[in-house]
C-alpha positions as CSV (number, residue, x, y, z in Angstrom):
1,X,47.8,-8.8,-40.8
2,X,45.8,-5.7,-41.9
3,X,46.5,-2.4,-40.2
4,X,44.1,0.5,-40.9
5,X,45.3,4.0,-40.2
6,X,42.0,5.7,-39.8
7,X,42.7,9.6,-39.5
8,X,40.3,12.5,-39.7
9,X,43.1,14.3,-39.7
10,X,45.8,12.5,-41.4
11,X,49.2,12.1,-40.4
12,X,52.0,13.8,-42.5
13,X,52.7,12.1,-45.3
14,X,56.6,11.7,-44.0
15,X,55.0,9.7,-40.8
16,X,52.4,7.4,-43.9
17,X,55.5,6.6,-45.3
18,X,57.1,5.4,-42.3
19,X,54.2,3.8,-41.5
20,X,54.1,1.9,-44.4
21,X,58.0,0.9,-44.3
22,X,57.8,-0.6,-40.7
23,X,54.4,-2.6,-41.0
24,X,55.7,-3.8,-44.4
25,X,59.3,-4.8,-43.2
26,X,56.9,-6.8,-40.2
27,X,55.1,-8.5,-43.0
28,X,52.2,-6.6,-42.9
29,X,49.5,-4.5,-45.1
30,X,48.5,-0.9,-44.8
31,X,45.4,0.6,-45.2
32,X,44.6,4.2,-45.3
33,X,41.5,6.1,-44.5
34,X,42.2,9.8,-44.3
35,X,40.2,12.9,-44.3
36,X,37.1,10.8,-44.2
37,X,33.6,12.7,-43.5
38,X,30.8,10.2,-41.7
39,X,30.9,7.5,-39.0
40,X,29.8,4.7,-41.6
41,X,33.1,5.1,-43.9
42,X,35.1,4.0,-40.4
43,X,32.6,1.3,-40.2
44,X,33.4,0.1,-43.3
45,X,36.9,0.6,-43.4
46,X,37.3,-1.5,-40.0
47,X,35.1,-4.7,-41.0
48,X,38.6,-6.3,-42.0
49,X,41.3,-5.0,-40.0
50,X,43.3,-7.0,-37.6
51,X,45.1,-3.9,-36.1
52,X,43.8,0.1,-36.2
53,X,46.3,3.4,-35.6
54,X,44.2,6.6,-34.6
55,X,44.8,10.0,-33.8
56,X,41.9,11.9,-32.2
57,X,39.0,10.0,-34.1
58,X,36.0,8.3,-31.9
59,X,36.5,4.4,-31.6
60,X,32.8,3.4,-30.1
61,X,31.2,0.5,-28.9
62,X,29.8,0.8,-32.4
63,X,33.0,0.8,-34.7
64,X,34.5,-2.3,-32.5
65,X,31.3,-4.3,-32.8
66,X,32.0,-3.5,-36.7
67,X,35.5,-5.0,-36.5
68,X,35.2,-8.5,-36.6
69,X,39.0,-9.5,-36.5
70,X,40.4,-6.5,-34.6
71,X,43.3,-7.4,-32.2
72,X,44.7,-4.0,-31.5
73,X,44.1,-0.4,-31.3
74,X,47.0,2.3,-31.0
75,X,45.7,5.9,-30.2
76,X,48.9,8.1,-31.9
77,X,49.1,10.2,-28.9
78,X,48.9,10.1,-25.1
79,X,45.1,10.7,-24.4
80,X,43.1,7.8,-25.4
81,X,39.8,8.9,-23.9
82,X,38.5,8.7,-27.5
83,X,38.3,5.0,-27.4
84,X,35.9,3.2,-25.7
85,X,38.1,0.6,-23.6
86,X,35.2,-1.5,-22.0
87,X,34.1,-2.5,-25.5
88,X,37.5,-3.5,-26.2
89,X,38.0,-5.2,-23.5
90,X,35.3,-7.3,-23.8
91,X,36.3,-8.2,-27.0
92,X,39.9,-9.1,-25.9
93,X,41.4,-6.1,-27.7
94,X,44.7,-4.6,-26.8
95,X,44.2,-0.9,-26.5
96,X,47.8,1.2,-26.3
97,X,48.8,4.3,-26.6
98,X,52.4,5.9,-27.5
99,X,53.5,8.3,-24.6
100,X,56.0,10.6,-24.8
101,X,55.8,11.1,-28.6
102,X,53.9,14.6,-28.4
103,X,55.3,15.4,-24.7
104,X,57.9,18.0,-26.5
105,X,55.4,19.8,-28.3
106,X,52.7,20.1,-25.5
107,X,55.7,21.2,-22.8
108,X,56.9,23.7,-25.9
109,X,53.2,25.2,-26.4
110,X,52.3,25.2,-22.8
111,X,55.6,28.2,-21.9
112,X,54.3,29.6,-25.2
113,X,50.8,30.1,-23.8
114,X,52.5,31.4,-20.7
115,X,54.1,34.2,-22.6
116,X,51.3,35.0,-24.5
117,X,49.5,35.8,-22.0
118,X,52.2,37.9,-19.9
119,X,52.2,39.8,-22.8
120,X,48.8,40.5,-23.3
121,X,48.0,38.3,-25.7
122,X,50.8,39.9,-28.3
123,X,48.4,43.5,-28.1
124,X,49.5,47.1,-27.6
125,X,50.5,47.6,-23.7
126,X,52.7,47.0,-21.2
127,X,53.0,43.1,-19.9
128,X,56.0,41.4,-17.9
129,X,58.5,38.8,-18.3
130,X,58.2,35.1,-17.0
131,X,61.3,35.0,-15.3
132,X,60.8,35.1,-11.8
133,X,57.7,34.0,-12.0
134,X,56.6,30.4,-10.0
135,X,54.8,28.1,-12.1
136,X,52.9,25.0,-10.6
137,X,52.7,21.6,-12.5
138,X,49.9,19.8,-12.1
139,X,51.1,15.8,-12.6
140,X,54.3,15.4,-13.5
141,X,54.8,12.8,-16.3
142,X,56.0,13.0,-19.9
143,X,55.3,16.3,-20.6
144,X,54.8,17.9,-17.3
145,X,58.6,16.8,-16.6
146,X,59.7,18.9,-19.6
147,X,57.8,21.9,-19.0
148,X,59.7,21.9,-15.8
149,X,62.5,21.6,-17.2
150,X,62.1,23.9,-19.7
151,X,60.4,26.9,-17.5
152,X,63.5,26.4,-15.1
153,X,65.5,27.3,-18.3
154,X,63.8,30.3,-18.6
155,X,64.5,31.5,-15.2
156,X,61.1,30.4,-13.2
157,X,60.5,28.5,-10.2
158,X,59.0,25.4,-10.5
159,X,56.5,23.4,-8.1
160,X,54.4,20.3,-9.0
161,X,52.0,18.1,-7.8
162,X,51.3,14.7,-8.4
163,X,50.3,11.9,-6.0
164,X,51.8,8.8,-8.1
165,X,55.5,10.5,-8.4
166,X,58.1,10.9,-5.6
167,X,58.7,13.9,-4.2
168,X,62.6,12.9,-4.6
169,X,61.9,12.3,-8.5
170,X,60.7,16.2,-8.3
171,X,63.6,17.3,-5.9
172,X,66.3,15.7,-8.3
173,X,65.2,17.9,-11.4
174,X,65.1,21.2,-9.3
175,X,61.3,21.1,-8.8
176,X,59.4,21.7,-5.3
177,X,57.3,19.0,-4.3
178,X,53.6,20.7,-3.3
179,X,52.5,19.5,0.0
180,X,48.6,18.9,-1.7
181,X,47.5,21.0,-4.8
182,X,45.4,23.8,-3.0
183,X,49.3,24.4,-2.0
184,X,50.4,24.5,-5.3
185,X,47.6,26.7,-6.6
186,X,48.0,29.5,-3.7
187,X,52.1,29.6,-4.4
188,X,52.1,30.2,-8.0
189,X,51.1,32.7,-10.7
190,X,50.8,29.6,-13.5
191,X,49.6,26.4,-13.0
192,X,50.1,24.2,-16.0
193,X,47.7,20.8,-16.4
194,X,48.9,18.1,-17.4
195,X,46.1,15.6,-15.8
196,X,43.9,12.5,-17.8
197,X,40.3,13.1,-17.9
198,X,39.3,10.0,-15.2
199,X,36.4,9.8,-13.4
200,X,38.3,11.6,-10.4
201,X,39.7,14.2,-12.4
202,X,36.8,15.9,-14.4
203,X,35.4,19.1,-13.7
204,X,37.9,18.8,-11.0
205,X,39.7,22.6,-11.3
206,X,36.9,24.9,-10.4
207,X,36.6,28.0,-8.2
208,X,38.3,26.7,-5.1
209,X,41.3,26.0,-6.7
210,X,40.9,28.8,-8.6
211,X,41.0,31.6,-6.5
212,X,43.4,30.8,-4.1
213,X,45.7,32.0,-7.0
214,X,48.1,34.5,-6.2
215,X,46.7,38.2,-7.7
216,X,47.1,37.9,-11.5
217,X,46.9,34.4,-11.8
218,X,47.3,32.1,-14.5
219,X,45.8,28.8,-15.5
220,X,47.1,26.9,-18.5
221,X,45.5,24.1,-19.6
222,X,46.6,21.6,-22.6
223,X,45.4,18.7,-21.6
224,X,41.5,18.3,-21.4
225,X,38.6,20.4,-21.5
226,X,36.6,18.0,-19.3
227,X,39.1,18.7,-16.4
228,X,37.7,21.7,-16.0
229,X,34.0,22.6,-14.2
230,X,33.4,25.7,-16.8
231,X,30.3,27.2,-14.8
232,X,33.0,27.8,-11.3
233,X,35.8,29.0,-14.1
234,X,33.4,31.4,-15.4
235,X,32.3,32.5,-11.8
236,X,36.0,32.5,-10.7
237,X,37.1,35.2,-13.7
238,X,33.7,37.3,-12.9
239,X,34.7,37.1,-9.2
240,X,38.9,37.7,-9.6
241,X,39.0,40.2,-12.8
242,X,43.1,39.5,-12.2
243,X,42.9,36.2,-13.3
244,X,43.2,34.6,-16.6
245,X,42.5,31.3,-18.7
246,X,44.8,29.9,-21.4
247,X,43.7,26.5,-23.6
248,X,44.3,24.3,-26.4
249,X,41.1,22.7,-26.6
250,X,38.0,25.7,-26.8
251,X,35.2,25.0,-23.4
252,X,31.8,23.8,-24.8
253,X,30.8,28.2,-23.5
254,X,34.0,29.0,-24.9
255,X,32.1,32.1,-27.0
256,X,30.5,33.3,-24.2
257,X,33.6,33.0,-22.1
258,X,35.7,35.1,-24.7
259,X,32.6,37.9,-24.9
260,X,32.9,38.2,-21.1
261,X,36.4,38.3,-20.2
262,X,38.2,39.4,-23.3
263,X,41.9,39.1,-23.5
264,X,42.1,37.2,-19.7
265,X,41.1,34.0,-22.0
266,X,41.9,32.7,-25.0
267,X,41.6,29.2,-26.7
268,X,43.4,28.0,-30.0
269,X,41.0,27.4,-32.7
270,X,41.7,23.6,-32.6
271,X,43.8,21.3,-30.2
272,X,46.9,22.4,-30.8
273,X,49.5,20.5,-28.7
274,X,50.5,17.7,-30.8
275,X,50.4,20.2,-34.0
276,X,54.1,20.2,-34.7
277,X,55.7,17.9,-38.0
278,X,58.1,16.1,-35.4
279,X,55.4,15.0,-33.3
280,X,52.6,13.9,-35.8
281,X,55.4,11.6,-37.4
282,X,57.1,10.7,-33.9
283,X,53.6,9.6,-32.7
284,X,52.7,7.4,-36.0
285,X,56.0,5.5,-36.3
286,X,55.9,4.7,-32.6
287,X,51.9,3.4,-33.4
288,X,53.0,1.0,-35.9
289,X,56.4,0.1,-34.0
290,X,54.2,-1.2,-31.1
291,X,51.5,-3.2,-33.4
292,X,54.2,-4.9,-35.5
293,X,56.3,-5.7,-32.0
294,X,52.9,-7.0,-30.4
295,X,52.1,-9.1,-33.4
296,X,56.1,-10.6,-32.9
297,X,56.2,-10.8,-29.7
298,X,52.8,-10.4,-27.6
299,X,54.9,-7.1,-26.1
300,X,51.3,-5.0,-24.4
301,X,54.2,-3.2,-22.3
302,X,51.4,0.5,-23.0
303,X,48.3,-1.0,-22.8
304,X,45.8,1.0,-21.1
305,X,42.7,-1.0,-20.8
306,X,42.0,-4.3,-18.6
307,X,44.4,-7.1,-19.4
């Protein structure tokens, strides 16, 4: 079988390696297509290919109608909303793809945003510690479990919400179970996301939830910009001046946002969660672990689209 690695942004060359040794030693070829600049070079690239690893780059309608003898897509990462699963499905195409590779790096830059922005964003001026402080976890999976973990560490109090866990999976890591999330969000000065951009979720966290924040409020978000309704953000900074905004992945106003409100937001340049060595080679290897082990064995134990 043919499996294309298709990365805008490629993978380290550590993770192409391993890439290469694990599809090989399934029997195997690998393709690579990295750094690549237009729509049509994925096109082209895909005709061919029986299986296809991704990072963040757009699978369409378009590029699986192009790829006659695909079998298998693996997004290298958790998110997958950058494939288009009804086309897949239709076509009988296994989408998966590899939780818990990145969750480290998220949890990790998720308390670093938190400091950050206790300590005015690393400027001249008096800020405060994070100990002591209650931070609320919005879904508790993968990473939202290690962010726990790792803000208990550091001395906080830790509260989540998520309606698809136990509250006793919460209680047995030290965490408080949150009644509903407009609890969550009036108890605590960060609230950390960690939700999928669904159909319920988007433009979900907007002014009401917003300002029932404790006074100098914090909301952290490194998991999707479409969780968030950007016009009741804006109005709930204008309306609290003691809250602030803290993200990986810049709001489509993100310019007028940091004009306005100055050091209360800040975005990263890029996404920035998966940006660590370990987890742009933990994610690949998993990718072409799971398309060799599906090609053996018919194993779809993550797939995320219909079956």
């Amino acid at each position: 079988m043919k499996i294309l690695v298709a990365t805008e942004k490629p993978f380290a060359a550590a993770a192409v390696s391993g890439i290469k040794e694990i599809a090989q030693a399934g029997g195997h070829d690998v393709a690579l297509l990295e750094k690549y600049t237009s729509p049509e070079q994925l096109l082209k690239a895909v005709a061919d290919a029986d299986a296809l690893i991704v990072r963040s780059d757009k699978v369409t309608r378009e590029v699986v109608n192009a790829a006659k003898n695909l079998k298998i897509v693996v997004r290298a990462g958790a998110g997958y909303d950058n494939i288009c699963l009804d086309a897949c499905t239709e076509r009988g195409i296994v989408v998966m793809n590899t939780p818990g590779q990145n969750s480290n790096a998220v949890a990790e830059l998720a308390i670093a945003m938190m400091i950050f922005m206790s300590r005015n964003c690393f400027t001249p001026g008096t800020g405060s510690e994070i100990k002591g402080k209650k931070v609320g976890i919005q879904a508790f999976g993968n990473v939202g479990k290690l962010v726990a973990a790792k803000a208990r560490a550091l001395g906080m109090e830790v509260m989540a919400f998520d309606p698809f866990v136990d509250s006793s999976v919460m209680e047995s890591e030290g965490v408080t179970p949150a009644a509903s999330v407009e609890e969550m969000y009036a108890a605590c000065d960060f609230i950390s996301l960690h939700i999928p951009a669904t159909p319920q979720t988007k433009e979900s966290i907007g002014y009401d939830l917003l300002t029932r924040m404790p006074a100098g409020g914090c909301l952290v978000n490194t998991a999707r910009k479409e969780v968030i309704n950007e016009a009741e953000l804006e109005k709930a900074l204008a309306d609290r001046p003691d809250l602030k905004y803290i993200t990986d992945i810049s709001a489509v106003h993100q310019a007028e946002l940091d004009e306005k409100f100055g050091k209360r937001v800040f975005a990263t340049p890029k996404k920035m969660g998966a940006e660590t060595a370990e987890a742009n080679i933990n994610a690949g290897l998993a990718a072409a672990r799971q398309i060799v082990e599906y090609f053996a064995t018919g194993c779809t134990r993550f797939q995320v689209n219909a079956r």
